[in-house]
N, C-alpha and C positions, 0 to 999 in steps of 0.2 A: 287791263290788256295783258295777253300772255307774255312771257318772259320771251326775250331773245332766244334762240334754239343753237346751237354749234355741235356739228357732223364732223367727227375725222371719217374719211372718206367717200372719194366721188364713185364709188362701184352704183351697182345700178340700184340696188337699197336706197345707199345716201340719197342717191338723185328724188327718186320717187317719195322720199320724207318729204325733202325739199320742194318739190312740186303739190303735196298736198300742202305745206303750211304756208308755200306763199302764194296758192289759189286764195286761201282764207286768210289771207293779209298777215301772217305773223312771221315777223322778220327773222333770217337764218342765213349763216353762214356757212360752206361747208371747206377742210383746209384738206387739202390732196397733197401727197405725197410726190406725185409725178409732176415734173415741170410743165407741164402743156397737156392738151386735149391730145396731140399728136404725139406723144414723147413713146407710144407703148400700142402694137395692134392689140385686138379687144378678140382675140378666140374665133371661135368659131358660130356654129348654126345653135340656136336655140327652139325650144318648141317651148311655147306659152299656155297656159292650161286654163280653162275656164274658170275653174275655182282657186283659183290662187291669182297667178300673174297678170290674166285678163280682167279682174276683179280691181290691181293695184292699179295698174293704166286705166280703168274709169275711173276710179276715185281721183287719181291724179289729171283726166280731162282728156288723154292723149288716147283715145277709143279709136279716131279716126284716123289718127297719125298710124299709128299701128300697124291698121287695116294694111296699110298703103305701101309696107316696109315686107306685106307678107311672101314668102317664099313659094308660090303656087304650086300642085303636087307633091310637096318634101315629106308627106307625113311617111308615106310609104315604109313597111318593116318586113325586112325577108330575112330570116336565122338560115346558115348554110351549114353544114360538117365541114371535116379537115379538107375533104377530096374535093368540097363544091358541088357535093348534091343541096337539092333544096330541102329544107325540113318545114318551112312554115313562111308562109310569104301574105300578106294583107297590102292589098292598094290602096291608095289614097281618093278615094271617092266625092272626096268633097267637102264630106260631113263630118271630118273627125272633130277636137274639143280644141286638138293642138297645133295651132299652125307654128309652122316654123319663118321664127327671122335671124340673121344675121346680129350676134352679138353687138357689134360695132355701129349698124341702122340702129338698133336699140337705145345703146347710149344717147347716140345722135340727139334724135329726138328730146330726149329728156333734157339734157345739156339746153339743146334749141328753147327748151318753156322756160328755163329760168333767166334770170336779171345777169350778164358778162358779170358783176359784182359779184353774184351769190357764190361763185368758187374763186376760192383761194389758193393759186398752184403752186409748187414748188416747196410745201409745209407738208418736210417730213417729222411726224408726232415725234419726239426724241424724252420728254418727259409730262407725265402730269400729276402734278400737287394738292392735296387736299387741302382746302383752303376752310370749309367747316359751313356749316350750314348749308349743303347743296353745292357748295361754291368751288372750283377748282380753276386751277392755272396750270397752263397749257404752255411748253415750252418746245421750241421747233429747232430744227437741225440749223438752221440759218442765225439765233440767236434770236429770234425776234420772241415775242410771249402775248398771248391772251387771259385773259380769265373768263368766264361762261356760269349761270347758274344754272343751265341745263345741257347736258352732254351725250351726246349719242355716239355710240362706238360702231361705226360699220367700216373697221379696217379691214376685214377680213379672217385670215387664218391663223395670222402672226399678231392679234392686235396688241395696242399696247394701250389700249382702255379696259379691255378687258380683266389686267389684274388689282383695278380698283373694287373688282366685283367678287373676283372666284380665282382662287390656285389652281383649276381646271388648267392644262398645258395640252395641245394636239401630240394625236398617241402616233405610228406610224401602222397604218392598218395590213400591211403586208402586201402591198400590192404595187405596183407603178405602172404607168399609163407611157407611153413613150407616144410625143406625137409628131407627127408629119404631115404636110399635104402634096398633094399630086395637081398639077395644073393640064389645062388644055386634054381635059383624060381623053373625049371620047375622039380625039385627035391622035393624043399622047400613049395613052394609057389605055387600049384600047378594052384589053381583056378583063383587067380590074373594074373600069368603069361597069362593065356587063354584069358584073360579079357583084357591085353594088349595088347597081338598078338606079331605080329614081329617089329613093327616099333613104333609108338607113339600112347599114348592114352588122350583123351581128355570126359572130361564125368564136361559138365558146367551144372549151374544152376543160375537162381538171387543171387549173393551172396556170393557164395558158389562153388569151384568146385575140381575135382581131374586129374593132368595132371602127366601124367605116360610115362616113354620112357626104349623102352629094349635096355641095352645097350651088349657090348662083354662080352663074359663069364658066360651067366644066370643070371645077375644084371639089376634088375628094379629099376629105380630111380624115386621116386613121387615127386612131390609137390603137396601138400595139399593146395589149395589157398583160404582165407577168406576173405571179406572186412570186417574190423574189426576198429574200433577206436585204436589207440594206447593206449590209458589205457587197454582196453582189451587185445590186443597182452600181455605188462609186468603183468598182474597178469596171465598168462600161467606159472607154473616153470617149466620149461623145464630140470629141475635135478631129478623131483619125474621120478620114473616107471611108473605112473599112468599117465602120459602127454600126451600117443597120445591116452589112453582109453578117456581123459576129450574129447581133440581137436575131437574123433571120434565121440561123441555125437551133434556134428555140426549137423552127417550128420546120423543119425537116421532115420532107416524107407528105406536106402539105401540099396543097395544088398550087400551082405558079399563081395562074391569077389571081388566089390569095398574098401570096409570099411577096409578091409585086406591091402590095399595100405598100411593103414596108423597104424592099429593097429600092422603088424604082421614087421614092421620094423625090419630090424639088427642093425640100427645107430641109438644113439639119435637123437630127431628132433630137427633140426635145424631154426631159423626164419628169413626169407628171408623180412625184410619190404619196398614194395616197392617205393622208392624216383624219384623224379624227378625235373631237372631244367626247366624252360619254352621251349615250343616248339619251338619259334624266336629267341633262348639262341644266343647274337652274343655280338660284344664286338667291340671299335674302336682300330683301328691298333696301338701296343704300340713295340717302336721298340725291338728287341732281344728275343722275347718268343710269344710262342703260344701254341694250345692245341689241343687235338685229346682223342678220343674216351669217354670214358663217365664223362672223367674230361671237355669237351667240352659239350655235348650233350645227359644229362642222361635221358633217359626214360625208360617207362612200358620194361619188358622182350617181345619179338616177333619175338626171331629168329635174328635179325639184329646187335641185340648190337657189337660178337665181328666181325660179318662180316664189321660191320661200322668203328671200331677200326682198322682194320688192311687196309682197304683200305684207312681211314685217314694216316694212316701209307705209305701207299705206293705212297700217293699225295703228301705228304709232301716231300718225300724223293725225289721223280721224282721235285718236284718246285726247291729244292736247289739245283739238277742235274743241273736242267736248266738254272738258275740264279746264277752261282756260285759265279761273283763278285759283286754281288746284290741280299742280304739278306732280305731288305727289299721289293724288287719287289717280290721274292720267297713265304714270308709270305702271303703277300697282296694276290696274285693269289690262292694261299692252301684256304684260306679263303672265298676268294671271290665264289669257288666252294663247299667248304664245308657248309658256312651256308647256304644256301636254301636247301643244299642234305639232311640234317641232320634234317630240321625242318621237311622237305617233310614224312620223316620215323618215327619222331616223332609224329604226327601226326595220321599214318597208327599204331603206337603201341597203341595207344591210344583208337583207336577205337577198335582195337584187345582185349585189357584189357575188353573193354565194351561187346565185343561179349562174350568172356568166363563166365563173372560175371553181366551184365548189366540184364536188366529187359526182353529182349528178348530172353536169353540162357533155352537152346542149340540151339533154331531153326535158331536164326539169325547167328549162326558160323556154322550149317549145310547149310545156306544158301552161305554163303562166302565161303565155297570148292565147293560146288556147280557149285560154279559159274565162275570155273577155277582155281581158287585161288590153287595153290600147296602149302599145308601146310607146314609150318616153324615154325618152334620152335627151344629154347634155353635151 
């Protein structure tokens, strides 16, 4: 029988590990960092993608649950200029790859398929020990301690599993996201809301740009995106009232119902600084731990992150299906298809980062829908 399994982290990865190995009977715990299911809202709109995400939720069994959670119309992608002319607009037909849910419906569900036992809240990672043979001890901010012979790092960006593996450290990719959302818009917000539409809005420049997505309920959620040095990101205070008047002054000369994205907020803005590990991020095989989703493979925002996390999720969990009296063949193989998959989309966010902000925007991201390209975004 396989070996017990132990996840730092309940992101949507972990969960979907979790949900393949206790479909197939193999017992797992996973220990979170945050005190409760409720301790932390979960983002924003996600778009789920056939080949990847939609793929993790079959194997995990939750096809239907899914369904049920979906955002009807949101595929929608209209790119604007500074002024609010249109340059490229695609409706939501029905038939896209990608429907959109609600980050927070997502988790839900997942949480809902497993055993109240299978997470462990309140265990923040604070150290882990090489105990030798696969084996390691896990020591928590609380004082308490596990040991595990097999470990899975889906903390994230910051992990602290990850330097069992690789000196790899997240680089700051030059950019920061500042986010906010607007409520009650097509009430509230009137003009912005219009400016968005039904599904996602995209309005880049060299530099500078505002990515906007309507979600359930009349809530439009921006991010305000700069390429900024990080000295300039921290003298932003983001505690005065006056923060998104300063940050609006970026974008001066812009049309209101854009500018409105960011001054006519309901939530303080929030600063999103973008990090990443190398595109080739891979590691040699060390027995008893590995790693999945952007504790593995962090890059620019492009729509993939968490669909890449939970289908890491769902490989993994299918490799130790498969390999149950062979732990280390199961890693080796996760891996062996993970890193190329992972640089491959690396890669493609990269260039994506450059189409929104790079020296060619907007025309060269109107060229990339253009050109078949079904928008994706996160």
């Amino acid at each position: 029988m396989t070996i017990p399994v132990t996840i730092v982290g309940a992101g949507l990865g972990g969960l979907v590990l979790a949900r393949v190995l206790h479909i197939h009977g193999i017992p797992v715990t996973i220990y979170e960092a945050e005190p409760s299911v409720e301790a932390r809202t979960q983002g924003g709109q996600l778009d789920i993608h056939e080949h990847n995400g939609q793929l993790a939720l079959d194997a995990a069994g939750l096809t239907q649950e899914f369904r049920a959670i979906i955002h009807e119309g949101a595929q929608a992608t209209r790119v604007l200029d500074q002024h609010g002319k249109l340059l490229f607009e695609e409706a939501d037909d029905g038939t896209g790859g990608r429907p959109e849910v609600l980050r927070g419906d997502l988790r839900r569900i997942l949480l809902e398929s497993l055993p109240t036992e299978a997470i462990q809240w309140g265990k923040k990672l604070a150290s882990v020990v090489i105990l030798g043979g696969g084996r390691h001890e896990l020591t928590f901010a609380d004082g308490s301690m596990v040991k595990t012979e097999l470990l899975v790092g889906a903390d994230g960006a910051w992990s602290k599993v990850r330097p069992l593996l690789s000196d790899a450290k997240p680089v700051y990719a030059g950019a920061t996201f500042f986010e906010t959302y607007l409520h009650d818009a097509d009430e509230r917000h009137l003009a912005a809301a219009q400016a968005v539409g039904s599904g996602a809005l995209f309005v880049a420049s060299p530099g500078k740009g505002i990515f906007a997505h309507r979600e359930a309920g009349g809530v439009l959620h921006t991010y305000v995106q700069l390429s900024r040095p990080v000295e300039w990101v921290a003298s932003i205070d983001l505690t005065d009232s006056a923060a998104a008047a300063r940050i609006a002054t970026e974008f001066e000369g812009w049309a209101p119902e854009l500018t409105a994205l960011i001054t006519d907020g309901d939530t303080p803005l929030v600063p999103r600084m973008i990090h990443t590990l190398p595109d080739a991020h891979r590691w040699d095989r060390i027995p008893g731990v590995t790693l999945l989703g952007d504790a593995a493979h962090l890059m620019p925002p492009s729509g993939e992150g968490a669909n890449l996390a939970m289908f890491d999720g769902a490989e993994l969990g299918k490799a130790i299906v498969s390999h149950p009296d062979n732990i280390e063949a199961a890693l080796a193989a996760y891996e062996a298809d993970m890193f190329p998959r992972s640089e491959s989309e690396a890669v493609d966010a990269h260039l994506i980062l450059d189409l929104c902000l790079g020296a060619r925007a907007p025309f060269g991201l109107v060229e990339f829908f253009n050109s078949g390209f079904k928008g994706e975004h996160e």
